[in-house]
C-alpha positions in Angstrom: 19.8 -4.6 -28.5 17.0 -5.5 -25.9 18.1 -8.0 -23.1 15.2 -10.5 -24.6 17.2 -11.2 -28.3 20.5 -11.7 -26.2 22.0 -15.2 -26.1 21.2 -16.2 -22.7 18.3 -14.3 -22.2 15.5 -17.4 -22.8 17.7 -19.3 -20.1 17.6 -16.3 -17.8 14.0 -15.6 -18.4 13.4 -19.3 -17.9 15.0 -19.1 -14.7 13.7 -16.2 -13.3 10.4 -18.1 -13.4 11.0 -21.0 -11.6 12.7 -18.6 -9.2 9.3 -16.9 -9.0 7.6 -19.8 -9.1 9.5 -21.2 -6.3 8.4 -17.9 -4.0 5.0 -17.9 -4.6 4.9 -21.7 -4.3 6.6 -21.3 -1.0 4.4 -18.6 0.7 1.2 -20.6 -0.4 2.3 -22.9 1.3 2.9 -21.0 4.3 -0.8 -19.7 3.9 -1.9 -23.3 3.6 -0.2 -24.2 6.5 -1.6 -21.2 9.0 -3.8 -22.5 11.8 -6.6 -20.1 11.2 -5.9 -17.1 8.8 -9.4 -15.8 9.3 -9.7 -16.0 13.4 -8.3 -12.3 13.3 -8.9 -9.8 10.9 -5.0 -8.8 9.6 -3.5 -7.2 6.7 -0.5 -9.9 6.2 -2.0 -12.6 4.7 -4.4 -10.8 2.3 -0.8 -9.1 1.5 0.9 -12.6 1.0 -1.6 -14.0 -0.9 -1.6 -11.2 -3.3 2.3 -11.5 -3.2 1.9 -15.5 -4.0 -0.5 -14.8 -7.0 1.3 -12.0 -8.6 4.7 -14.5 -8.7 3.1 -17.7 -9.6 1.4 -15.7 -12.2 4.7 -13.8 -13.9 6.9 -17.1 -12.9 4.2 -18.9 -15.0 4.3 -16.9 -17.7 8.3 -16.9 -17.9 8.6 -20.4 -17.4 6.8 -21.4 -20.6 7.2 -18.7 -22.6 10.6 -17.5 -21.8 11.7 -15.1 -24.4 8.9 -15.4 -26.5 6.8 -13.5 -24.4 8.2 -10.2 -26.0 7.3 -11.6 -29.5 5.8 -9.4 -31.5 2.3 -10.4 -32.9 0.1 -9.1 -35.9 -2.6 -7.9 -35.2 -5.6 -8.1 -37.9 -6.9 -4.6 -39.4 -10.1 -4.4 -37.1 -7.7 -3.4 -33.4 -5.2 -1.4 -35.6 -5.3 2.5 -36.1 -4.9 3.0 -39.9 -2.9 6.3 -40.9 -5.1 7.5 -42.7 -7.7 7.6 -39.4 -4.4 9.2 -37.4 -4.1 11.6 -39.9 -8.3 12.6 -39.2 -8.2 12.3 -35.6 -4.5 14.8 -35.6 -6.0 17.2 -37.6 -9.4 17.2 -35.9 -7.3 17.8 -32.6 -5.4 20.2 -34.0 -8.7 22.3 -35.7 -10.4 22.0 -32.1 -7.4 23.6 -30.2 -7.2 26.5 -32.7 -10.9 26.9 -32.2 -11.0 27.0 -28.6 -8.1 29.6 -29.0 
């Protein structure tokens, strides 16, 4: 069983991104609060920023979706592969390998 159908597992997710949220809330503000970020050029806070919008972003996502972010969707007949067009593309593949052989 995946960890996102066990019992605590919306809870956990739900936690895990206010935890994230709380991270990248905290090193904006750190960024917010640095006298002149841009009086040198450095690495560290293009790193931290990066680090701040990758966690706010997943700590969003997990905050309001919790488990249901690993619900699966249907998708409508236009963005599926049919098996009938797997079929034609395997056996093209398959007729162009014995050919270059």
């Amino acid at each position: 069983m995946p960890f996102h159908e066990r019992k605590y597992a919306n809870l956990a997710l739900r936690l895990a991104g206010l935890v994230l949220l709380g991270i990248g809330g905290l090193i904006w503000r750190h960024l917010f609060a640095a006298a002149d970020p841009t009086a040198r050029f450095r690495a560290l806070p293009y790193l931290l920023a990066l680090i701040a919008m990758v966690s706010s972003s997943a700590g969003a996502a997990l905050a309001l979706f919790g488990r249901h972010l690993f619900d699966q969707v249907e998708l409508s007949a236009r963005w599926t592969v049919h098996a009938s067009a797997r079929a034609a593309r395997d056996r093209s593949a398959q007729l162009r390998a014995r050919d270059a052989q």
